[in-house]
N, C-alpha and C positions, 0 to 999 in steps of 0.2 A: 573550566572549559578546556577541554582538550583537541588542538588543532587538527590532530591526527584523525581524529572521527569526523572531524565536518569536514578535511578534506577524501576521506572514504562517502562521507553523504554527496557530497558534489559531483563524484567520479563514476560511483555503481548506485544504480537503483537496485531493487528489490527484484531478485531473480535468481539463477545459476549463477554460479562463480567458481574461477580456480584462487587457490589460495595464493598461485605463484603471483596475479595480477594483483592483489592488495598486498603482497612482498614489494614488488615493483615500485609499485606508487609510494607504499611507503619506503622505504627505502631501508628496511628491516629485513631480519634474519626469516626463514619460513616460521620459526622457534618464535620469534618475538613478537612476528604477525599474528601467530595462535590463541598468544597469551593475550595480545593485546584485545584481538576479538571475542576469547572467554570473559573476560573484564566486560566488556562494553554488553554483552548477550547479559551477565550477571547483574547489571545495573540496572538494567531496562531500556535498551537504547535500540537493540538488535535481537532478532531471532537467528542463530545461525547455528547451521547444522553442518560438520565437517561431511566432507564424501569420505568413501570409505578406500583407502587405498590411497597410494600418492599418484598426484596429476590427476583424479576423478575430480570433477566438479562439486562444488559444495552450494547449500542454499543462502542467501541471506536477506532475508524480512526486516525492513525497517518496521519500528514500532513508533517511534516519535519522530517529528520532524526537527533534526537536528538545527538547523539553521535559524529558525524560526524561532527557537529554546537560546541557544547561545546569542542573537541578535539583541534579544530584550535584556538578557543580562549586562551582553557590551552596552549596551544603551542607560543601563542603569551606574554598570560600571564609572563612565563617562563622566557622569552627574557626581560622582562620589569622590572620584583616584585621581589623584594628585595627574599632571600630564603624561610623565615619562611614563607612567604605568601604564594608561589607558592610550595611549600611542603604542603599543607593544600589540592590541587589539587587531588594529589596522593591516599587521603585517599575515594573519591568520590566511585560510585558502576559500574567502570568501566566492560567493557568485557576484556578479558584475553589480547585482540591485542593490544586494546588504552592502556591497562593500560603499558605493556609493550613498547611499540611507548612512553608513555610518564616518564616513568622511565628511558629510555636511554638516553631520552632530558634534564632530571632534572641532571643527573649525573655528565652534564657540567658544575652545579653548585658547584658542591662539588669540594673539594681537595683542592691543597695551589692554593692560590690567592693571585699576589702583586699587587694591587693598591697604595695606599697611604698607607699602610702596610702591614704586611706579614701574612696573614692569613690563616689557616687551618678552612674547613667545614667539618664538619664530621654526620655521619645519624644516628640520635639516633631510635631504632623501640619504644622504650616504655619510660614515661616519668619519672625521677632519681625519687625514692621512698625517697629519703631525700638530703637534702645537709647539716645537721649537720653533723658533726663526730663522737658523742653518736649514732646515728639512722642509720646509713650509713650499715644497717646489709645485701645488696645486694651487688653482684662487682661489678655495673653498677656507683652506686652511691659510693662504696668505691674507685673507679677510680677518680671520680671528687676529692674526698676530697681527693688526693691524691697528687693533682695537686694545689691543695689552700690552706694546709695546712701541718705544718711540726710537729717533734715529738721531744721530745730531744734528742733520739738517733734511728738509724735504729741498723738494725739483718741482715746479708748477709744469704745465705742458708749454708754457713758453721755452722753461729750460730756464728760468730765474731760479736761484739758489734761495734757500729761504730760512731761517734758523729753529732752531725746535729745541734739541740737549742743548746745545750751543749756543752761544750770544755772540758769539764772532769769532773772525780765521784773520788768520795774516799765510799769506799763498806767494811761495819763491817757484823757483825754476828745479828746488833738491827737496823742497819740505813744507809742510802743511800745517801749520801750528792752531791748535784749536782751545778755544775760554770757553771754559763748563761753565753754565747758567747756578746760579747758589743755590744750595738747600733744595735740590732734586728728590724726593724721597720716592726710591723703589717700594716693591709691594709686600716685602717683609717688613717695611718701616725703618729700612737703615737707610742711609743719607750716601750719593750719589759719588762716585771721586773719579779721579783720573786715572788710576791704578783699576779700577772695575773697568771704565772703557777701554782701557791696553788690553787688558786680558781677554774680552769681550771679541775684540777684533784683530789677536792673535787666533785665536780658535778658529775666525772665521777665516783669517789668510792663509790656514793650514788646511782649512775643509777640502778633503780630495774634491765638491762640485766647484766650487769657489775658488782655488789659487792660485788656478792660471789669470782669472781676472784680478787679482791681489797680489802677481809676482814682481811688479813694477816697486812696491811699497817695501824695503827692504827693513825698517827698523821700525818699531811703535815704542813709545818709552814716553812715561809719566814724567813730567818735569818737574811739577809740583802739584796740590792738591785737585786743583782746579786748570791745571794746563797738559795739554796733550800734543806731543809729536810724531807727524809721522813722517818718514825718510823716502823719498826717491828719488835717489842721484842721477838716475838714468833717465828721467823725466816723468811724466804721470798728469797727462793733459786734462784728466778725468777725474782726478781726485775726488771733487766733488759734488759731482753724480755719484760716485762709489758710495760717498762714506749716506748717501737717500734710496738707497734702498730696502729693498723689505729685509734683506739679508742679513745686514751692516745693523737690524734692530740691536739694541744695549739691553741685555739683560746680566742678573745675576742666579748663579746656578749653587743650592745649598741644600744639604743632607736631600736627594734626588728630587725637588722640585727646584723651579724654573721661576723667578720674578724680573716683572718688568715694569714700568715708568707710566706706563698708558692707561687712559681714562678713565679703563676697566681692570679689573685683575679676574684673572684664572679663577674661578673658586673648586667645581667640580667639570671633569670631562669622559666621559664612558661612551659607550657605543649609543646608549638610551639619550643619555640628554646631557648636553654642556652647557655648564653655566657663567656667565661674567658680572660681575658687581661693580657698581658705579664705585671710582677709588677716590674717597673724597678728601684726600691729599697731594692729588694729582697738581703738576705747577701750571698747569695751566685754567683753561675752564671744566667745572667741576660738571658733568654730564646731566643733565633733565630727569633721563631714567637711572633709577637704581638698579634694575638688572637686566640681562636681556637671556632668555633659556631657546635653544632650541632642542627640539623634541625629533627625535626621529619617524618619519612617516615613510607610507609608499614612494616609492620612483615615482608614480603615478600623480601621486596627490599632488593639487593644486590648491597652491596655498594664499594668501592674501594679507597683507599687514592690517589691522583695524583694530580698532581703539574700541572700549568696553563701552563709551557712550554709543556707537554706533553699529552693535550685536544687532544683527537679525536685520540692518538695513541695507541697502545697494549705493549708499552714495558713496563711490569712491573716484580715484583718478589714477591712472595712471602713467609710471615714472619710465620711460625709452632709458637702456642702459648698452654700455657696450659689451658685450661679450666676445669679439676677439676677432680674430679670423682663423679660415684656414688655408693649410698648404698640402702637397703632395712630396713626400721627399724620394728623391730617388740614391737609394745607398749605394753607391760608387766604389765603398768598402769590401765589398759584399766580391767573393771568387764566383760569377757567373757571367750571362751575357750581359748586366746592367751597365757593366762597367764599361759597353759597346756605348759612344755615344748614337749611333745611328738606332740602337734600341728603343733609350730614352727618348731621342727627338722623336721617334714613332709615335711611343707611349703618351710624350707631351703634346703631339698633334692630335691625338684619340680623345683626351681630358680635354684640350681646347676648342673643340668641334661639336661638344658635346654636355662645355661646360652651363649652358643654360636651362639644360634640366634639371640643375639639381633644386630649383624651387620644389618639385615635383616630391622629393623625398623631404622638404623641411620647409615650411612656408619663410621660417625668419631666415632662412640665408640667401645673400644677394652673392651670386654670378661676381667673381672679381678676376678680371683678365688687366688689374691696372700695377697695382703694387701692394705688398701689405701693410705699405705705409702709408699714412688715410692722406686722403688729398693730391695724391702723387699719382703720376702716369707715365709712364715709361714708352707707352707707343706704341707696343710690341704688338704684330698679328703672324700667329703663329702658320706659317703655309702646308699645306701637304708635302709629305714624304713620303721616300718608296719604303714598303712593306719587307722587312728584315726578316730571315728565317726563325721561328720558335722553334728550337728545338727540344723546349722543357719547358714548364709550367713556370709564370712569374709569380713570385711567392710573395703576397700581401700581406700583412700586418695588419690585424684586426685587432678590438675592443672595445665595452660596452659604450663608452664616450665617445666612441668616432662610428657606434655602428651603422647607422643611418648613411652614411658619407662611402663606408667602407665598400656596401652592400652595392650603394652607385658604382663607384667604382669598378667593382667586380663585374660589373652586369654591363657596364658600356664595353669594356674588355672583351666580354667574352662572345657580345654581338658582334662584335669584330672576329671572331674565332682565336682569339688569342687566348690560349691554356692558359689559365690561374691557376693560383694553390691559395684558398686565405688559412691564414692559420690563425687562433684565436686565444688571447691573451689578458689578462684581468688587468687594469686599469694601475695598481701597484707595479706590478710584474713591468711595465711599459714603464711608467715615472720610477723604478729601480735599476731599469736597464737590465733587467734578468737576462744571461746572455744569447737566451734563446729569439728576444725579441731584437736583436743586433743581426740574426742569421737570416733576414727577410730580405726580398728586393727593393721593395717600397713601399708606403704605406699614408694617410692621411695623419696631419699631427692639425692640433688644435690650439692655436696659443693666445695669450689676453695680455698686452703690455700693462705693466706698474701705471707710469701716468706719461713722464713725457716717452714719445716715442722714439724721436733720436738715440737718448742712451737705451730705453729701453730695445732698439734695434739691437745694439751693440751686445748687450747682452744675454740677447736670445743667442748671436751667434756662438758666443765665448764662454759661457758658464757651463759646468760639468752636464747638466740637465738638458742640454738645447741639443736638438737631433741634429744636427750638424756637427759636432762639437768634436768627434773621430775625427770627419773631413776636415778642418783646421789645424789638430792636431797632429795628421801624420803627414799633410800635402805642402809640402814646403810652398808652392805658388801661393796658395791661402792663404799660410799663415803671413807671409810674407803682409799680404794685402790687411792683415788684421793690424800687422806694425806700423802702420800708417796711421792707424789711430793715437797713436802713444804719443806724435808728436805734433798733432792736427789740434788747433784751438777748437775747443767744442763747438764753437757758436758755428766755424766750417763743416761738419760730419752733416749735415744735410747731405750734400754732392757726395760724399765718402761713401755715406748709406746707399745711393743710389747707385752709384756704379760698380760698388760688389752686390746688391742683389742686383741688378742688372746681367752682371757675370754669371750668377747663381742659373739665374731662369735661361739665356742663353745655353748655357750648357745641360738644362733640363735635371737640374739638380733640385732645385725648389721650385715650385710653379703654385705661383698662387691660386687659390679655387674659389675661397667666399671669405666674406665682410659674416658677421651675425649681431644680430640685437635682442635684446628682451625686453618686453613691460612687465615690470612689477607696480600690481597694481595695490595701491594704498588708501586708507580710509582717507574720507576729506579734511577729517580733522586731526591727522599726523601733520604735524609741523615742521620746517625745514628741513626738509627731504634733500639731503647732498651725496651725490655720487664722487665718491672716493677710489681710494685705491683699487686696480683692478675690476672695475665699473663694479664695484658692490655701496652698501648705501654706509653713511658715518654713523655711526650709532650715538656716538658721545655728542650729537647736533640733535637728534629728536627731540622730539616734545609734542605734548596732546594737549590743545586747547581746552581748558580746564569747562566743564559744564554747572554750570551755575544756576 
C-alpha cells in the first residue's frame, strides 16, 4: 500500500488536472510526481494522460477505488502484524469513515493481553522526547522514567519524606548523610553502591537545566560502600525534596545505554513502539504485568485501557487525572513595549475579563483567576485600565500543545484591536529554548507538578526549563526573593509560595488562566488503578482480575 496514491485518491477525483497540483499535495519534484503516476497508470490503479506542453492540464481516470482496496488489506493486516506495524496504518491520509472503521479495529489491539505473559498495550500520540532522567523535561517522557527508574527517596503531597534507594538520612545544618538499602540490583544486573549514586548526582549538579537548583550542595563523596554525602555549608533547607525528584532518578550509564532500579526496565524505544518489561529483581514489589508497549497512533485516536477478557464490551470506568494548569507568561526580558508594566496590566485586564470563555475552546479547562496552587486563592480581581498605545504588534508564542489556548488568546487580543504577531514553533523547539522561541512578548505555558506542590512550585520557578527561569536569573529583586528559600524550613514555603506568585501576577508577569483534568477511561476489570507521578497512572500496581 502506498500512502501517496490514496492520499491523490482522496484529494482529485477523476477529471482534468495540472501536474503542478499532485506536485503540491505530494510534496514531490514535477519529475517524481511523473514517475510516480507512470507507476500507478502501469499497475492499474489510474488512467492518466499527461497534457501536452508544461502547465496544460492533463486527464486522470480512476480505475479502482483505492480506498476501499487498501482498507480491507489494513483490516487484514491488523488481524496478522504484530502492533507497532499495523499502528503505522493509522497514520496513512485516510477519509474521516476508513480512518474511523480502522481505529475501532486497531483498539482490539490495545489493553492487557495474556498470552505467554501479561501485557499491557497502551497508544502513545507523539513519540517520548527523552528517556534519560536529566532530559525527561515533558510528562509524557517523565511518566516513562518513572517507571524505570527510582530516587532515594519519594515526597507524598503532604511533603512527608518517604524512603525508596535509601533506608535512612541523618540531616545537620552543612550535610546530608544517606544508607543505601542492600543488594539494590540495577538492570544490567550489577549490584547498587555509593560510588554509582555520587556520580549519578554529580552529572546531575553539573546539568546546565539543573545547577542553579543544586548550587547550594557543594561536595558529593561516597564514604563507604553503602554510605553517601552530601555538603552544604551554606545551608540547603530542601535537601530532601531535591534528592525526590524525577531528576535526582539513579541510574547507571554503560557502553551508550542507560540502566535503572525500577519496576521495569528499558527494553526497546523507536518512534513505532516503546517497550518496558517487568524487572523481576526489582527490591521492591515485583510488578503484575510483565510488559507494558505503547504503540504510536493518531493525535486523534482515542484510546482506552482494557483487558482481553473484556474485547468487544462497554463496561468500563473511568479514572479523573490531573493534568496541570496553565499560565500566560509575560517576558519582561524581551527589548519591546512588554517590558512597560502599563502594557502587561492592559494585556492582564484583557485575559482576565475574558477569562471565562475559554470553556468554549476546550471543554476540560476550568477558568482559574485563583492560584496555580490547587486550593489557594489569593483574592485578586483584576480592575480595568487605561488603554496604552500599540505601536507594533504583540508577538505570541505559539505551539501545537498550547494551540487551542493560543489561538484564544490571539482572538480576545485582537477583538480589542490590539496587533498580534503569533509565530509558531514545534513543541521541542519550545521545551529546548531554541532561541527564537525567547524573542516573543508572551505566550501560554502548560505545566503538571511531580506530586507535592510546594516543592514542586519551587521548582517550576528555579530549574533551567521553567519559563521564568531568565527573569530570576538576571533580576536581582527575584533572585533575591528565591534566597529566602534556602533558609525557610520546608514545612514554611506555603506563605513563601504565595507571596512570590502573588508578586508574579501583580506585576502581570504570570497570570494564571486554567486548572485541566482528564478521564482515562479503564476496563472494569483493571485492578488498582493509582495516579502517580505527574497525574499518569503506576504501571508496576496493575493487575487484571484473572477470568476463570
Amino acid at each position: 500500500m502506498d500512502n501517496r496514491l490514496l492520499t491523490i485518491w482522496n484529494t482529485f477525483p477523476s477529471g482534468t488536472i495540472r501536474i503542478e497540483e499532485i506536485s503540491e499535495v505530494l510534496r514531490l519534484s514535477l519529475k517524481q510526481s511523473s514517475r510516480y503516476l507512470r507507476r500507478w497508470d502501469e499497475e492499474g490503479w489510474i488512467n492518466f494522460t499527461p497534457g501536452r506542453g508544461r502547465g496544460n492540464a492533463s486527464m486522470l481516470i480512476w480505475k479502482k477505488d483505492v480506498e476501499e482496496i487498501f482498507e480491507e488489506e489494513a483490516m487484514k493486516q491488523m488481524d496478522e502484524d504484530p502492533v507497532e506495524r499495523s499502528s503505522k496504518l493509522l497514520m496513512y491520509d485516510w477519509s474521516n469513515d476508513s480512518k474511523m472503521r480502522l481505529m475501532n479495529k486497531f483498539h482490539s489491539k490495545l489493553g492487557y493481553i495474556q498470552e505467554s505473559e501479561d501485557k499491557l498495550i497502551v497508544p502513545k500520540r507523539y513519540p517520548f522526547f527523552s528517556v534519560h532522567p536529566l532530559e525527561a523535561a515533558d510528562v509524557l517522557s517523565a511518566h516513562l522514567a518513572a517507571n524505570v527508574f527510582n530516587r532515594l527517596v519519594s515526597i507524598t503531597e503532604d511533603g512527608e519524606i518517604e524512603p525508596e534507594l535509601a533506608h535512612s538520612w541523618d540531616v545537620s545544618t552543612e550535610k546530608i548523610r544517606i544508607y543505601l538499602k542492600k543488594d539494590i540490583t540495577l538492570h544490567d544486573g550489577s549490584i547498587l553502591t555509593a560510588k554509582d549514586v555520587a556520580e549519578c548526582l554529580e552529572k546531575l549538579s553539573k546539568h546546565g537545566h539543573h545547577k542553579d537548583l543544586w548550587a547550594p550542595v557543594e561536595r558529593i563523596e561516597a564514604k563507604a560502600p553503602l554510605v553517601l554525602d552530601l555538603h552544604h555549608p551554606g545551608g540547603c533547607s530542601y535537601i530532601l525534596p531535591l534528592l525526590s525528584m524525577m531528576s535526582a532518578s539513579i541510574y547507571k550509564e554503560n557502553k551508550g545505554r542507560i540502566y535503572g532500579t525500577g519496576s521495569f526496565s528499558l527494553e526497546e524505544n523507536t518512534d513505532e513502539k516503546t517497550t518496558l518489561a517487568a524487572f523481576k529483581d526489582h527490591f521492591g514489589e515485583r510488578p503484575m504485568l510483565d510488559a507494558v508497549e505503547f504503540v504510536q497512533v493518531p493525535a486523534d485516536f482515542k484510546g482506552i485501557y482494557h483487558s482481553q477478557n473484556q474485547l468487544g464490551q462497554a463496561s468500563s470506568v473511568e479514572v479523573e487525572a490531573d493534568s496541570g494548569f496553565g499560565v500566560v507568561i509575560m517576558n519582561t526580558n524581551r527589548h519591546s513595549s512588554i517590558r512597560n508594566k502599563k502594557v502587561r496590566d492592559y494585556l492582564h485586564w484583557i485575559i482576565a475579563k475574558n477569562r471565562h470563555t475559554l470553556r468554549n475552546c476546550d471543554p476540560r479547562l476550568t477558568p482559574n483567576d485563583k492560584s496555580v496552587l490547587a486550593g489557594r486563592d489569593h483574592g485578586m480581581r483584576m480592575e480595568e485600565v487605561d488603554r496604552p498605545s500599540f505601536t507594533e504588534p504583540i508577538i505570541i508564542r505559539g505551539a501545537n500543545h498550547t494551540a487551542g489556548t493560543t489561538e484564544w488568546l490571539a482572538g480576545i487580543f485582537e477583538r480589542e484591536q490590539i496587533p498580534v504577531d503569533v509565530q509558531w514553533f514545534s513543541f521541542a523547539d519550545t521545551l529546548t529554548k531554541h532561541p527564537k522561541t525567547l524573542d516573543v512578548d508572551l505566550f501560554v505555558h502548560g505545566e503538571i507538578f511531580e506530586s507535592n506542590q510546594d516543592f514542586s512550585f519551587y521548582h517550576f520557578l528555579k530549574n533551567g526549563f521553567s519559563p521564568l527561569y531568565r527573569l530570576f536569573l538576571k533580576d536581582e529583586k527575584w533572585n533575591d526573593r528565591l534566597e529566602e528559600y534556602l533558609h525557610t524550613p520546608f514545612h514554611e514555603w506555603k506563605s513563601l509560595n504565595l507571596k512570590i506568585e502573588r508578586m508574579l501576577i501583580e506585576e502581570s508577569i504570570m497570570i494564571p488562566l486554567y486548572y485541566e483534568k482528564r478521564k482515562i477511561p479503564f476496563a472494569s476489570d483493571i485492578m488498582n488503578i493509582k495516579i502517580k507521578h505527574f497525574g499518569f497512572v503506576d504501571f508496576s500496581k496493575l493487575w487484571v482480575r484473572p477470568h476463570i
